[in-house]
N, C-alpha and C positions, 0 to 999 in steps of 0.2 A: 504493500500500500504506500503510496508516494504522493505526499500533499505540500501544494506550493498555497501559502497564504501571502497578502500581498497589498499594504498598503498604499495607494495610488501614487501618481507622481504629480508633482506642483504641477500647477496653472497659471503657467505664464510667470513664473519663479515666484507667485503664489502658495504656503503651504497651508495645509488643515488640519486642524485640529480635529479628528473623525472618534468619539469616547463618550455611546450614551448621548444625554443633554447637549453636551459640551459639543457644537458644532459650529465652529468661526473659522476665519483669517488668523494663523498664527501670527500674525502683524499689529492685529488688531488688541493679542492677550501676550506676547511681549517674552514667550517660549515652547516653542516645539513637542507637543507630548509624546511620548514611549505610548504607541499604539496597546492601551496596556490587555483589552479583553481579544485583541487579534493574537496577542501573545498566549493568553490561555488556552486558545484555541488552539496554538501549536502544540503547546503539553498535551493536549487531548489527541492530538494527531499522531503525535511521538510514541505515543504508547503502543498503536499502530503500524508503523512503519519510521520510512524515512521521509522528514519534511525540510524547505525550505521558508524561512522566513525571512524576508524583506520589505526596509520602508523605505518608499521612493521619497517621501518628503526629508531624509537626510542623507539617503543613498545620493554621491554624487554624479550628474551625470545622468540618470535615471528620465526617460522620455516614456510614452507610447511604447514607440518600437523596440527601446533596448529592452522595455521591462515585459515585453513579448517574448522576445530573445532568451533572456533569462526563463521564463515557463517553459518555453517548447523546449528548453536543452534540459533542463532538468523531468520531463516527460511526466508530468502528474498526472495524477487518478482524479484528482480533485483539487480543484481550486478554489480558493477563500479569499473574497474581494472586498476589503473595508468601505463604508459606504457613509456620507450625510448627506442632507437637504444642500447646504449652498454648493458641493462641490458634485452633486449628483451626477450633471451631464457628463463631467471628465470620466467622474467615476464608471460610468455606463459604459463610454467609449473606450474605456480598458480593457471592460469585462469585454466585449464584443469583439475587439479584436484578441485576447488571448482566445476566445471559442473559435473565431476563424482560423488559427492558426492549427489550433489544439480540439480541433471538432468532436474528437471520444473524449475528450477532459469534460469533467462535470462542474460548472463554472455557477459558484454558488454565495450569492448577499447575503449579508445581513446589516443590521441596524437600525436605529428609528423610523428610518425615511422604507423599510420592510414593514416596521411593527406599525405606524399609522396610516400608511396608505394600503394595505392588503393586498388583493390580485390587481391594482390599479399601477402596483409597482412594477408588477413581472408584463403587465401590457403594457406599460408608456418603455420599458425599457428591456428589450427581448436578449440583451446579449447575457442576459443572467439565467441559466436554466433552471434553478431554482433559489424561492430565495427563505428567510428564518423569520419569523415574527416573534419577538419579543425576546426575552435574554435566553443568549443561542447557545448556552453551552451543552446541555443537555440533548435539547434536536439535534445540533452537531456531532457529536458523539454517537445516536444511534444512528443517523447518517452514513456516516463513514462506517462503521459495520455494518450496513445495508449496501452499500457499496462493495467491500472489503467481500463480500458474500457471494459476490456478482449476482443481489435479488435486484429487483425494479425499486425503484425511487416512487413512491406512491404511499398515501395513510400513515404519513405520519405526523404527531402530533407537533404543531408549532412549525410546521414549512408550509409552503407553496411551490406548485409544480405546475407543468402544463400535460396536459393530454389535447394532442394535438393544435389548435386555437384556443384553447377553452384553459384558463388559469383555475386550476383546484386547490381548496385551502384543508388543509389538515385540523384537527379537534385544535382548538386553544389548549397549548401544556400549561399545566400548573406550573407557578412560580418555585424554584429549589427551595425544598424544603433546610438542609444542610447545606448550607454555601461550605462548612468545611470539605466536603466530599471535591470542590474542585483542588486540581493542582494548580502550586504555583506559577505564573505565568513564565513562561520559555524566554526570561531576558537577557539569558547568556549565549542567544541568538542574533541579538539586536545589538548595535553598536552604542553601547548605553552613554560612551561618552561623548556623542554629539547632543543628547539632550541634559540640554544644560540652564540652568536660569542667569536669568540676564542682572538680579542684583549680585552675583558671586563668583558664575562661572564654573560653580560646581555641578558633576553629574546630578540628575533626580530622576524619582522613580515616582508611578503611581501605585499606592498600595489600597486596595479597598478590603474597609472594613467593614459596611455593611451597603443592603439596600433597603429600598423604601423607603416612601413619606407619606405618613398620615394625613398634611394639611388639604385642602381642598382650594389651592391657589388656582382660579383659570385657567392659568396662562401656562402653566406650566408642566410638560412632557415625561419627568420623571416616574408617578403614579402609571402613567400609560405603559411603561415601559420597563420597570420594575415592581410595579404593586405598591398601596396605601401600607400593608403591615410592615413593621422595621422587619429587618432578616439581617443580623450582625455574623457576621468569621465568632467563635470563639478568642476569646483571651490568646488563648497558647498558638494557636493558629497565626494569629498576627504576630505574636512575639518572634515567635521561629521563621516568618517571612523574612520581618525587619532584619532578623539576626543574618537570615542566609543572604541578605543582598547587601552585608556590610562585609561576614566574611567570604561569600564568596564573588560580589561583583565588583565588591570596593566602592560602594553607591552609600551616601551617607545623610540624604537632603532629598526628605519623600514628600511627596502632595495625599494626607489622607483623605483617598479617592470617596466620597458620601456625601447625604444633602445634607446632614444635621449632624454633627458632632457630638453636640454634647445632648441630643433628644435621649438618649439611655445616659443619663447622670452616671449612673453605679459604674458603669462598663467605662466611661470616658476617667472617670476616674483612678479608675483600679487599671488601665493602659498607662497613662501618666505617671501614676508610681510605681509602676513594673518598668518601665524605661529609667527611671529615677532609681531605683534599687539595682538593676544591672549595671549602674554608670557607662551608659551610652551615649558618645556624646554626637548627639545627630542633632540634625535641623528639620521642621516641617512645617509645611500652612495643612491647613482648612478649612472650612465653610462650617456656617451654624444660624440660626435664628437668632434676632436681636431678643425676644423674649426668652433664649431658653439659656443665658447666662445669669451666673451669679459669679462674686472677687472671688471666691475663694476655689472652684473650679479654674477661671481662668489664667488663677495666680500659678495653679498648680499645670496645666499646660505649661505658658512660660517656663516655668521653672526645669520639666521634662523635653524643653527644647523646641517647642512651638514658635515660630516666628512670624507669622501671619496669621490672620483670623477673618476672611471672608465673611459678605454678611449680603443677606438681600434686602436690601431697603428699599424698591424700588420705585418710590417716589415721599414725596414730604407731605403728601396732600392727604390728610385722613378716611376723604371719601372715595378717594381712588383706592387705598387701600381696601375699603370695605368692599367695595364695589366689584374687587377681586378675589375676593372672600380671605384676604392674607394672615387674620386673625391677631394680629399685632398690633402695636401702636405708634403712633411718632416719637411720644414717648420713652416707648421701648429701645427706638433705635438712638433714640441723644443716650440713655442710660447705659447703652452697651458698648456706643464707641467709648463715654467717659471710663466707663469699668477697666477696659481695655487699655483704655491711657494709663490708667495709675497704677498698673502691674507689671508696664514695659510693652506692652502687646500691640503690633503695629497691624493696620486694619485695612483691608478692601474693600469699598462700598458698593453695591452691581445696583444701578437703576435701571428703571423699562420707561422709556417715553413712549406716549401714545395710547396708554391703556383706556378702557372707557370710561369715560368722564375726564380727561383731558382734554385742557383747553392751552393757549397761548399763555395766560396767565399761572397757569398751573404749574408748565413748565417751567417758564423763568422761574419761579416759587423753589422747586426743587434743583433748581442751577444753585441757587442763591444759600440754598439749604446743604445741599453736598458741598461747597464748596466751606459752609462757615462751621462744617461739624467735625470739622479736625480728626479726618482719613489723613492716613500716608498714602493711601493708592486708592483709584476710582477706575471704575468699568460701566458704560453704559451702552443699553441695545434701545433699538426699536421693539416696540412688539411685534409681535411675530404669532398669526392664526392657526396654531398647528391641526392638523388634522385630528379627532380624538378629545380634541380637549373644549372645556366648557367655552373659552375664548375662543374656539374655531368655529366652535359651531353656530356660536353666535354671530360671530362676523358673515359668516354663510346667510345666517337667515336674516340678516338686516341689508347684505346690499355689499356689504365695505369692503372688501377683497377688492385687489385694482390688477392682480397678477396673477395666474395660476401656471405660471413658468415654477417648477417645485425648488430651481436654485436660488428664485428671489424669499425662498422659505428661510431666511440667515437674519437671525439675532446683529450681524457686526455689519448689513447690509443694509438699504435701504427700505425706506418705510412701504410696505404696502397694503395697508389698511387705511381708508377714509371712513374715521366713525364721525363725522358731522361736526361734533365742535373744534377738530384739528384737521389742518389738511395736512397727508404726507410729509410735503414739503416744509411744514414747519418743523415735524418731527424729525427729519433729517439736519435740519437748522438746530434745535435742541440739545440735539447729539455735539454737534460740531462745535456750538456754545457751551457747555458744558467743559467738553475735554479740552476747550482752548480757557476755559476760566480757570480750571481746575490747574494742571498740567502746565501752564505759562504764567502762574501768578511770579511775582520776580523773585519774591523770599522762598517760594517751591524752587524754582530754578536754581536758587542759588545753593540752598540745600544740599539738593538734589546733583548738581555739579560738581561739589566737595565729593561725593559719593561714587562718580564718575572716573574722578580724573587716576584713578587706579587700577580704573577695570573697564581695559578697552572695549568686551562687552555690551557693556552697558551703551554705550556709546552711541555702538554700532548699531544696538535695540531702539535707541531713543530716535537714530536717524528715520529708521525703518518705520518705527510708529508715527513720526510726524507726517513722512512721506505717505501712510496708510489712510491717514485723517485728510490727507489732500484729495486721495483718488474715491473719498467716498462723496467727494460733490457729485449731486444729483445733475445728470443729464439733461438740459434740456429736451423738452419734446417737440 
């Protein structure tokens, strides 16, 4: 059994960030991610046979044709094509040429832009023979022993196939029950030291430690795609990661991969003092609810080696909040950045312009508010109608959808929903105000320049992000 898995190649020296939710312009989030679930995909394959793992967004040199070249010489059973919304078409135009090439090769998607569009994905885009709906480790795996068997590809739970014109979808699989049952991801395949972050320079890994989210946010893909119940790794499970990708990848500065950190207190806990009782001395961010801290949790992250703390805030406006059902406060979020300040704890704030009930005013509100709530780093998107979610479906039934090109489906992309009190345009304007208020105040710059002049890096990230916020001016029509 011989599997070539195979993250796409840049667009136009464009890369993507293709992991779950997370689908932007690496330009736009300022470092390159370790494709991290195409990677578990390879451990699942490995047990199998022989596999090839390759990411053309750090591979250099890496086109269409070479990364064809690469498939057909290494002669797979099965190929595994990383896939998101903004970079779909490229992605499409990969898979379709490795099938031309490789026409017995079973040329097989997965990812979000699988799990909310259904059999509308394997028709708008034919070079994928079959594709996985929803978290694909498990279809995967009986997969390739359906393959591996030489039976037919047909009834199975969590894929789509075609019989002949006609796209068939398999029973919806249940969510893992054990996230320990998977293996570690295959990252002594991947050339871990080109992803690197642009404050240090140091390699980083994604490591997840759970899924699911409970909240009932709109807007938001997660629930869709890995289920409302949490489902966490085990304690030991993560320890023994963390430990094997320090001795044995030399990787010491991880992103824990999850929506909500600290939504299991006891567990966020008892991880920060099991990293503190081992004396390890590593680096990591991640994300959480501005309602679900308290100091004394966050002191104890800091203290276990946390150095960012993500946060969805995604606007100032209380009634946008509600109106998105986010269940938090404004409140909430001045309290969590403050918390966060007086424990050392440096903070990302990710806003959404354009939500419903967004107006002209609302916006600047939330400019004026991200900028005065004292983040070290700010992220903002457009909203974004995903298929599935309570915001898509509403934009459907009111009108507001202005695109159903699936690559203008990108959070880091231009706006295209018109819900009445904002036009696109403004919300493209929003965005651009924002990161130019945020991002070029002089006392941020100057900071922030002290912080630079060490780590050519950085430097070379800050060009690249200015240059990204140029080419997201909106086209005239």
């Amino acid at each position: 059994m011989r599997t070539s898995l195979v993250n796409p190649p840049q667009i136009d020296g464009e890369a993507f960030i293709r992991e779950g939710r997370c689908m932007q312009s690496v330009d736009s989030w300022a470092a390159i991610w370790p494709p991290l679930t195409l990677a578990i995909l390879a451990s699942i394959a490995r047990q199998r046979g022989q596999v090839d793992l390759f990411d053309c967004n750090v591979e250099e040199g890496y086109d269409i044709a070479r990364t064809v070249e690469r498939v057909a010489a290494f002669r797979p059973d099965v190929v595994v094509v990383n896939t998101a919304f903004p970079s779909i078409e490229a992605d499409a135009a990969c898979a379709a040429a490795i099938k031309a090439a490789c026409p017995d090769t079973l040329v097989v998607g997965f990812g979000v832009f699988f799990t909310l569009l259904d059999e509308k994905s394997l028709d708008d885009f034919r070079g994928f023979d079959v594709g996985i709906r929803g978290e694909p480790e498990e279809t995967f795996e009986e997969l390739i022993r359906i393959v591996e068997a030489g039976s037919r590809v047909e009834k199975i739970s969590g894929l789509m196939w075609r019989e002949g014109e006609k796209v068939c979808l398999g029973e919806p699989r249940p969510f893992i029950g054990d996230l320990d049952q998977l293996p570690f991801a295959a990252r002594d395949l991947l050339p871990n030291e080109r992803y690197t972050l642009p404050t240090n320079g140091h390699p980083f890994t994604l490591i997840n430690v759970a899924r699911g989210c409970p909240y009932p946010c709109t807007f938001c893909i997660a629930p869709v795609y890995y289920g409302r119940p949490l489902r966490r790794h085990s304690l030991e499970y993560v320890l023994n990661e963390l430990e094997h990708c320090q001795k044995e990848l030399g990787i010491y500065d991880f992103l824990f991969w999850e929506e909500i950190f600290t939504l299991d207190r006891k567990f966020g806990m008892a991880l920060c003092q099991a990293i503190l009782d081992r004396g390890w001395q590593i680096a990591w961010a991640t994300t959480t609810r501005a309602d679900r801290v308290d100091e004394e949790i966050l002191a104890l992250m800091k203290r276990a080696g946390c150095e960012l703390l993500g946060l969805g805030i995604e606007s100032s406006s209380q009634e946008i909040l509600d109106n998105v059902q986010k269940r938090e406060s404004v409140e909430d979020i001045r309290k969590a950045v403050k918390l966060a300040q007086k424990v050392g704890l440096k903070t990302m704030g990710h806003f959404i312009f354009g939500l419903p009930g967004e107006t002209p005013a609302t916006a600047d509100a939330t400019i004026k508010f991200g900028v005065a709530l004292g983040l070290d780093y700010m992220q903002c998107y457009g909203a974004v109608p995903y298929p599935k979610t309570e915001l898509g479906e509403l934009a459907r039934k009111k009108g507001w959808i202005t695109s159903e090109r699936w690559a203008d489906y990108d959070f880091g992309g231009q706006s295209i929903m018109n819900i009445g009190s904002i036009a696109p345009e403004r919300v493209d304007e929003a965005r651009r105000n924002m990161f130019r208020s945020f991002y070029l105040r002089p006392f941020y710059v100057l900071r922030r320049l002290g912080d630079m002049l060490g780590n050519p890096r950085q430097i070379l990230q800050a060009s690249k992000f200015l240059k990204w916020m140029r080419t997201r001016e909106r086209t005239p029509s």
